[in-house]
MIROGU-396518 format. One record per atom (N, C-alpha, C): x negated, y, z negated; residue number from 1; atom name. Coordinates in Angstrom, 2 decimals. Each point is the difference from the previous one (the first is absolute). Last residue first. Example, Ala and Ser with C-alpha at 12.3 -4.5 7.8 and 13.67 -1.06 7.14 Angstrom:
2
@px:-12.85	py:-2.25	pz:-7.08	i:2	at:N
@px:-0.82	py:1.19	pz:-0.06	i:2	at:CA
@px:0.77	py:1.09	pz:-0.73	i:2	at:C
@px:-0.29	py:-5.72	pz:0.07	i:1	at:N
@px:0.89	py:1.19	pz:0.00	i:1	at:CA
@px:-0.90	py:1.20	pz:0.00	i:1	at:C
***
This chain:
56
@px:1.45	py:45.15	pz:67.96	i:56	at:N
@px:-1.43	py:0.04	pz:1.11	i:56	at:CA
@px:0.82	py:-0.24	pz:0.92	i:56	at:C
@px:2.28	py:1.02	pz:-4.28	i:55	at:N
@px:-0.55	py:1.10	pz:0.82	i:55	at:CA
@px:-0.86	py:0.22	pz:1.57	i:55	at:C
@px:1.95	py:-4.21	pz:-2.90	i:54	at:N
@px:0.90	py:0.51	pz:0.72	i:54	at:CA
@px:-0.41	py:1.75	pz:0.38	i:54	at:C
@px:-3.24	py:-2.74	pz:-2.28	i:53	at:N
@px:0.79	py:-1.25	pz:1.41	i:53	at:CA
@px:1.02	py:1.25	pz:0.50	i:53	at:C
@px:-1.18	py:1.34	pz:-3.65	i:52	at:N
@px:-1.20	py:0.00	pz:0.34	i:52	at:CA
@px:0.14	py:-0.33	pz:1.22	i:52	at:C
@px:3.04	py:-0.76	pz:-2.86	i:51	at:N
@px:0.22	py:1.63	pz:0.43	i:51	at:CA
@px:-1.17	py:-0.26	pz:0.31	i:51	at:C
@px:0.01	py:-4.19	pz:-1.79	i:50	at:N
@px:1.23	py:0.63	pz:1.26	i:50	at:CA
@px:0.54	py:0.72	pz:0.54	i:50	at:C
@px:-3.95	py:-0.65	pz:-3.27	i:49	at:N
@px:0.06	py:-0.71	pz:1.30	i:49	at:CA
@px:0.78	py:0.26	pz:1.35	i:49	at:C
@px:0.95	py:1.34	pz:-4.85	i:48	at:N
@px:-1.17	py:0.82	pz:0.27	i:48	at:CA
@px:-0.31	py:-0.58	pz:1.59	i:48	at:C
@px:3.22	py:-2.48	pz:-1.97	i:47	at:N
@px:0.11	py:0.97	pz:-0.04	i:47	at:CA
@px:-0.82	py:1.16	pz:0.72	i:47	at:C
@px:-1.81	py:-3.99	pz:-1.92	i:46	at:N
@px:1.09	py:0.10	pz:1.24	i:46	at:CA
@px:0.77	py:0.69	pz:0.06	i:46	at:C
@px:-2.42	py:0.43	pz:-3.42	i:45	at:N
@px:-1.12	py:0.18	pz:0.85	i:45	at:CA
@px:0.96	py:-0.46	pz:1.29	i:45	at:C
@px:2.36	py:0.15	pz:-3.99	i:44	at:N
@px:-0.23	py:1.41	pz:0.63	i:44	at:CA
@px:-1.04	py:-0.15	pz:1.13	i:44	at:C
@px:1.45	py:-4.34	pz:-1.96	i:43	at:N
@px:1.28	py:0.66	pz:0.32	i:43	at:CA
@px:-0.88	py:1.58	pz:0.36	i:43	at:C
@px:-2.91	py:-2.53	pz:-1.74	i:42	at:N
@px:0.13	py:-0.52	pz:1.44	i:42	at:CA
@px:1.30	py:0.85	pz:0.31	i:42	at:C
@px:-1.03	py:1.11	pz:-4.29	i:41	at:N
@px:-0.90	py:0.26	pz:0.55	i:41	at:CA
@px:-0.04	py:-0.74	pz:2.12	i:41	at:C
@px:2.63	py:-1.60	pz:-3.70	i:40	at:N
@px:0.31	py:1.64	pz:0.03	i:40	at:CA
@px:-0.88	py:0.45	pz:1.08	i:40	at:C
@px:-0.50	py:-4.01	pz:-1.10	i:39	at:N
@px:1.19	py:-0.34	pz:0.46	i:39	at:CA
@px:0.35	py:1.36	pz:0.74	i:39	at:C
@px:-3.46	py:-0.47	pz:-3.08	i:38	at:N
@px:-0.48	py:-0.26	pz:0.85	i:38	at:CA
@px:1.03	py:-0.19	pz:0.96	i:38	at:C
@px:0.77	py:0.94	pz:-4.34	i:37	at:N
@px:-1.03	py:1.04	pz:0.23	i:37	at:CA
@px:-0.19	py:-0.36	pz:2.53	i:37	at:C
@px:2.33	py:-3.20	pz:-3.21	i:36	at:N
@px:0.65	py:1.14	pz:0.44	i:36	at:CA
@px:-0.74	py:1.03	pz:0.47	i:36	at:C
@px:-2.35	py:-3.61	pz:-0.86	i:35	at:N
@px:1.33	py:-0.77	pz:0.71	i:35	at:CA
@px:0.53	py:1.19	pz:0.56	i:35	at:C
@px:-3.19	py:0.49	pz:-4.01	i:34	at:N
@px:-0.27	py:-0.05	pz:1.32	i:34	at:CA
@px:0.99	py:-0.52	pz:0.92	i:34	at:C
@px:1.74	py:0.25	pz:-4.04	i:33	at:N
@px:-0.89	py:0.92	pz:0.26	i:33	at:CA
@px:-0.22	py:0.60	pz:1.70	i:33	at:C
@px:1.14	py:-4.29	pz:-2.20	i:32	at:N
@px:1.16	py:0.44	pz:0.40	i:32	at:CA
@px:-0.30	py:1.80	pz:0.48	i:32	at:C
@px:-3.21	py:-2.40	pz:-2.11	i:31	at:N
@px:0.18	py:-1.11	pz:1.55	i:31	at:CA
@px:1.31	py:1.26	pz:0.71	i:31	at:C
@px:-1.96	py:0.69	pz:-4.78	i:30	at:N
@px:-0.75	py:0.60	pz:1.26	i:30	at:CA
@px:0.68	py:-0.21	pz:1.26	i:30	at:C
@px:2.44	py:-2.26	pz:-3.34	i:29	at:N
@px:0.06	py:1.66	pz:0.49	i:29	at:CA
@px:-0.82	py:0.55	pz:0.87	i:29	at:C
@px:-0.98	py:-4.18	pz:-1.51	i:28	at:N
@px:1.49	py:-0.22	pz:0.89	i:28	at:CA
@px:0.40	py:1.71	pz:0.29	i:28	at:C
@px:-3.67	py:-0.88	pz:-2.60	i:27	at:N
@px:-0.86	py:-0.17	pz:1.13	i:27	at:CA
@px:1.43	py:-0.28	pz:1.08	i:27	at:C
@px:0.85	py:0.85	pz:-4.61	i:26	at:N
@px:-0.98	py:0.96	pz:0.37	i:26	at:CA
@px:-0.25	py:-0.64	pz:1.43	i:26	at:C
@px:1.97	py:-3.48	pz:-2.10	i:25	at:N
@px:1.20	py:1.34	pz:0.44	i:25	at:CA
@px:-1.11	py:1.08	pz:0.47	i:25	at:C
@px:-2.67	py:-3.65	pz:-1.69	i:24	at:N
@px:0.96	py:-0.13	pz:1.35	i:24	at:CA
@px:0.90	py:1.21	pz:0.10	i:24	at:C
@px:-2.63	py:0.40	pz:-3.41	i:23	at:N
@px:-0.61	py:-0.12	pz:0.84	i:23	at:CA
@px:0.79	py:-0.17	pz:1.23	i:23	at:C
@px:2.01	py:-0.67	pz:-3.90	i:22	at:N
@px:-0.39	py:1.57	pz:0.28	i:22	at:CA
@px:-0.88	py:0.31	pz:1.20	i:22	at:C
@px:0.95	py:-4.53	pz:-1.25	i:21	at:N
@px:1.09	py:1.01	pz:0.44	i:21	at:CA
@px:-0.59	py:0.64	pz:0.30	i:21	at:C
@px:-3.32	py:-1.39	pz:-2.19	i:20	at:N
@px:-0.13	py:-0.71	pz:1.42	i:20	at:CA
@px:1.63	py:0.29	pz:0.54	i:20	at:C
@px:-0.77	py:1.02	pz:-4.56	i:19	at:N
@px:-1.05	py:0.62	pz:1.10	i:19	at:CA
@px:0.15	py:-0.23	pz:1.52	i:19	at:C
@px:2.40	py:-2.48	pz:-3.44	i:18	at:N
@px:1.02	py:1.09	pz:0.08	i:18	at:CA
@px:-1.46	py:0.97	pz:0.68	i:18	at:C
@px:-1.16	py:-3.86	pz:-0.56	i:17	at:N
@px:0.47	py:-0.10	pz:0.80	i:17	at:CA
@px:1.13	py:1.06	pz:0.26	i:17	at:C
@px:-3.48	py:-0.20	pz:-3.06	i:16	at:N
@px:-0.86	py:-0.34	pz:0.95	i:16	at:CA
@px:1.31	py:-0.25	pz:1.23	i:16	at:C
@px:0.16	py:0.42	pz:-5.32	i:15	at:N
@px:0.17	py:1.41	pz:1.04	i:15	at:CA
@px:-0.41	py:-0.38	pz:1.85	i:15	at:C
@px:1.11	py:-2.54	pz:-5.51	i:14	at:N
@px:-0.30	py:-0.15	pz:1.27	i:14	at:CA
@px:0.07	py:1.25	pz:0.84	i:14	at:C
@px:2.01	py:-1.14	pz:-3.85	i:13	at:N
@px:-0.98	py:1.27	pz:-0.36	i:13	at:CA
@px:-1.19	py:-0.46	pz:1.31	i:13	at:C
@px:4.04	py:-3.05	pz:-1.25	i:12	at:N
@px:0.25	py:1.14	pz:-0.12	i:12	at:CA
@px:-0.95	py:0.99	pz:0.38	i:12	at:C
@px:-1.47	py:-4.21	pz:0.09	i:11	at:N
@px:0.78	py:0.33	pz:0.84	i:11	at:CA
@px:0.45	py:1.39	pz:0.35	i:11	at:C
@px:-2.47	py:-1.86	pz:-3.75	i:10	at:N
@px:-0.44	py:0.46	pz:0.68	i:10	at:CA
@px:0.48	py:0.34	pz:1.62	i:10	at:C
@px:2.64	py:-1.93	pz:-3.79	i:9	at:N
@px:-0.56	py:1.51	pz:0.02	i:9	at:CA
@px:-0.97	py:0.70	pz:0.77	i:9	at:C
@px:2.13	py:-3.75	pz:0.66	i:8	at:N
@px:1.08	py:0.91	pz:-0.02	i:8	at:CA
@px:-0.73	py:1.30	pz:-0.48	i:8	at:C
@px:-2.78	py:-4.40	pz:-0.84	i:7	at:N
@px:-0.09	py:0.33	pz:1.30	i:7	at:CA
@px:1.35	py:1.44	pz:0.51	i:7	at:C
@px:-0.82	py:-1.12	pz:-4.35	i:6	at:N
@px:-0.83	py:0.55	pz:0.30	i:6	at:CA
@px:-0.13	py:0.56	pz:1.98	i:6	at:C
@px:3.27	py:-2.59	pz:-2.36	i:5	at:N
@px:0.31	py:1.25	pz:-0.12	i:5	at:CA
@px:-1.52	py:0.88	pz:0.30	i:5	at:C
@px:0.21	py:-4.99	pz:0.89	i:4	at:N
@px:1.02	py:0.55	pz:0.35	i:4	at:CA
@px:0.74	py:1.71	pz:-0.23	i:4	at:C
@px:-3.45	py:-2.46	pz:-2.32	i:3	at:N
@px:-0.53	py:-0.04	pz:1.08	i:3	at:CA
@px:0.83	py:0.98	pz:0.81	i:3	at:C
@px:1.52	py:-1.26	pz:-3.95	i:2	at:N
@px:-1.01	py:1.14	pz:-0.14	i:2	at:CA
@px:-0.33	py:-0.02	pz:1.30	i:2	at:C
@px:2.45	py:-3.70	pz:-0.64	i:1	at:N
@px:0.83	py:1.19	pz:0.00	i:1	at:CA
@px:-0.87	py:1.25	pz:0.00	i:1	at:C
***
């Protein structure tokens, strides 16, 4: 039974995988980040293209 609460306790006070979330979501935002940044960025450069196309 000691075993058994020792192991709950060191369970409890474990950090190594509530890191490794934090880690993942941080790197799911960057993702979602870049995605849009870059979505945005093709949407005006075509744009920029097609008044370019349509002056020549």
């Amino acid at each position: 039974m000691k075993n058994l609460l020792a192991r709950a306790a060191l369970f409890m006070h474990d950090e190594d995988g509530v890191t490794a979330i934090e880690y993942g979501l941080l790197a799911g935002l960057i993702a979602l980040l870049i995605i849009g940044g870059v979505t945005t960025l093709g949407t005006n450069l075509s744009a920029i293209f097609n008044n370019l196309a349509d002056s020549i």
